[in-house]
VOGU-3710 file (C-alpha; in Angstrom, 3 decimals, decimal comma):
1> xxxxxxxxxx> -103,650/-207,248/-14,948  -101,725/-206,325/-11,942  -99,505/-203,832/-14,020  -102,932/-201,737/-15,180  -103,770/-201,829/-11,422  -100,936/-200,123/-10,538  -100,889/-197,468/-13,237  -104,398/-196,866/-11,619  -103,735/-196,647/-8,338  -100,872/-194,206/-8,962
11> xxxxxxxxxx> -103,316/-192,435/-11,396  -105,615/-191,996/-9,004  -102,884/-190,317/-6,281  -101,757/-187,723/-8,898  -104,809/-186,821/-9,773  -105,288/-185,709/-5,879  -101,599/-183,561/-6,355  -102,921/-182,095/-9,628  -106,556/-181,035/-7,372  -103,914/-179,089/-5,072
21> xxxxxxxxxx> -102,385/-176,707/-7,292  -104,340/-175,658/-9,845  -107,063/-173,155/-10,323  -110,617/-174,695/-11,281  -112,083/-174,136/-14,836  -115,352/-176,067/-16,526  -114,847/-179,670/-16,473  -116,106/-181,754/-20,282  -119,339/-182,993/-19,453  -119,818/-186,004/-20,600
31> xxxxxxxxxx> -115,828/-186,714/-20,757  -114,125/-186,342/-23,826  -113,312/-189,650/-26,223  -110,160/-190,751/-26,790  -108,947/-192,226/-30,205  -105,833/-194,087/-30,215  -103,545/-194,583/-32,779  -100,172/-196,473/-32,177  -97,864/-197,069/-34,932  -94,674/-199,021/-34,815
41> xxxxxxxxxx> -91,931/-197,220/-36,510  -89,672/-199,741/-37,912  -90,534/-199,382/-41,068  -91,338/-195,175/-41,182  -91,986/-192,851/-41,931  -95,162/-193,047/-41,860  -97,766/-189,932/-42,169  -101,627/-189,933/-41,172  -104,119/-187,991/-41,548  -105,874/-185,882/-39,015
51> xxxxxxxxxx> -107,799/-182,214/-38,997  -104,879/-180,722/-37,147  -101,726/-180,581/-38,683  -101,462/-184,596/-39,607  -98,925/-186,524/-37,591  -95,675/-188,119/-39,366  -93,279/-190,524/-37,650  -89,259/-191,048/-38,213  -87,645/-194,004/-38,478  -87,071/-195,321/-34,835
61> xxxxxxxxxx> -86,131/-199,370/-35,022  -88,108/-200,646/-31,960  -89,822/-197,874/-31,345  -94,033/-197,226/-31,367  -95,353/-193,989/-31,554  -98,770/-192,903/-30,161  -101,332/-190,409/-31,556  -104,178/-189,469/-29,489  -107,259/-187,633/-30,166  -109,581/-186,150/-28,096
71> xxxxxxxxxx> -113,157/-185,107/-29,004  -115,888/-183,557/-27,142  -119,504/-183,832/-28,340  -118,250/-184,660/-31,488  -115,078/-181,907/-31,943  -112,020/-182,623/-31,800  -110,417/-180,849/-28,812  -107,159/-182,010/-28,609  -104,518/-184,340/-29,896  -101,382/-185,869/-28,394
81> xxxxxxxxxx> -98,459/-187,462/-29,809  -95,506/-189,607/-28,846  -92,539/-189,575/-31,328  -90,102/-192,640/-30,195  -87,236/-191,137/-32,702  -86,331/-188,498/-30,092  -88,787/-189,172/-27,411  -90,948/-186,411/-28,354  -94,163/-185,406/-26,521  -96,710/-182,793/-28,891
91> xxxxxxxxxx> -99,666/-181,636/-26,880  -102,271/-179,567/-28,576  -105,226/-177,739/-27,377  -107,698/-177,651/-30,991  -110,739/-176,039/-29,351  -110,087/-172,806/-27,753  -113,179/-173,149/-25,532  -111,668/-171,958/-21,977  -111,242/-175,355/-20,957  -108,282/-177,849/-21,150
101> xxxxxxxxxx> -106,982/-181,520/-20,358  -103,927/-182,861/-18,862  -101,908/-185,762/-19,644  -100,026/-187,974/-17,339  -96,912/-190,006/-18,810  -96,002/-193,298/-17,201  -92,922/-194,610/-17,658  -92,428/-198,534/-17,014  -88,626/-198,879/-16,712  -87,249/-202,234/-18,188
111> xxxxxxxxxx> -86,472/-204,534/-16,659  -90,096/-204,383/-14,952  -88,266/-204,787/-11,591  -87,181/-201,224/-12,045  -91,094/-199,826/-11,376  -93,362/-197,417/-13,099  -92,460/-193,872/-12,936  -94,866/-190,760/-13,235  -92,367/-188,586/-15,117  -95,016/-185,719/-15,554
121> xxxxxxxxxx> -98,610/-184,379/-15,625  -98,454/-181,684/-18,874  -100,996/-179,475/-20,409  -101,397/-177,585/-23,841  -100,640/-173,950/-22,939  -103,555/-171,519/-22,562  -103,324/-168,799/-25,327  -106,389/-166,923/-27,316  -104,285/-168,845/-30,781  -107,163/-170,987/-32,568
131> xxxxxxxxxx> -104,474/-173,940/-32,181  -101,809/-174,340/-29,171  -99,552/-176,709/-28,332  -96,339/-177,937/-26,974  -93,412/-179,966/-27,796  -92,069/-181,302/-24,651  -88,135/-183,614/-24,913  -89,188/-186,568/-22,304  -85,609/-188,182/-22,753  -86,978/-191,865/-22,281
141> xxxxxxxxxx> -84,272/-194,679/-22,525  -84,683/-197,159/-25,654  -87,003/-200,024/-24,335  -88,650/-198,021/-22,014  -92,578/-198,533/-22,198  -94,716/-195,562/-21,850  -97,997/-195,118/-21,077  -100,230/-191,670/-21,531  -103,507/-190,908/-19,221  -105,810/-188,280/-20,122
151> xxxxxxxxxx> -107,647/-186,498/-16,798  -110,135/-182,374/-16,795  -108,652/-180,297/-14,627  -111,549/-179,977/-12,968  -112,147/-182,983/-11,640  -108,686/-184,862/-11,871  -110,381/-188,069/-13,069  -108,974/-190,322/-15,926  -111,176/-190,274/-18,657  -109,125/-192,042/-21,705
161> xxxxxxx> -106,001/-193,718/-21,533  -104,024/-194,797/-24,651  -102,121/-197,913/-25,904  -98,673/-198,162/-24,711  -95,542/-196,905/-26,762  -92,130/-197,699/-26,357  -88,901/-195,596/-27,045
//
């Protein structure tokens, strides 16, 4: 599929940026697992279950939301959610184990002719709090597809991508 390809490729070159400027911290070894949930929201709200803090969706005709959780050797380290009703991003760091993971949101514009965007590479913050996280207003236009890709710090490689949501 020429379109994963490019998402990839593009990956791949902000991963190299993200190298650049930051610090280095212990990379998950093996990489994490990523669990994807994707939910279309026509019909919502809609609540499921998870050990964090559970993850409800509004309302949002023609809209899919995303929920994403990451485990490490069996823990669940973090979780990330898309909320089409407001184009909400929630990133949370569950482990508090000195180490982190970044996300990268792709954007394809519609029409397709308009490209895939990078909007942003984002990161729970670091705090000593048992749970962090951060809400992040991504402003994506209705239709827009959007794609997340999970990467360590350390190493800048993609190790779980999810399905693809859509304002």
């Amino acid at each position: 599929m020429k379109l994963r390809g490019l998402f990839s490729a593009l990956a791949a070159g902000a991963g190299l940026a993200l190298i650049a400027s930051t610090g280095t911290a212990q990379a998950y070894s093996p990489d994490p697992e990523v669990y994807n949930l994707l939910q279309y929201t026509d019909n919502c709200p809609c609540t499921h279950h998870d050990d964090v803090d559970g993850t409800y969706f509004q309302k949002d005709v023609g809209g899919a939301g995303l929920r994403s959780l990451v485990y490490h050797d069996g823990k669940l380290v973090g979780k990330v959610e898309f909320h089409p009703y407001g184009e909400k991003l929630w990133i949370y760091d569950t482990a508090n184990d000195g180490d982190t993971f970044y996300v990268d949101v792709w954007v394809q514009r519609t029409p397709a002719s308009k490209g895939v965007e990078l909007v942003g590479t984002y990161a729970p913050p670091g705090t000593s709090d048992e749970v962090d996280y951060r809400v992040l207003d991504l402003d994506i236009p209705e239709g827009n597809y959007i794609e997340l890709w999970f990467s360590d710090e350390a190493d800048s490689s993609s190790f779980g991508e999810s399905k693809r949501g859509f304002a």
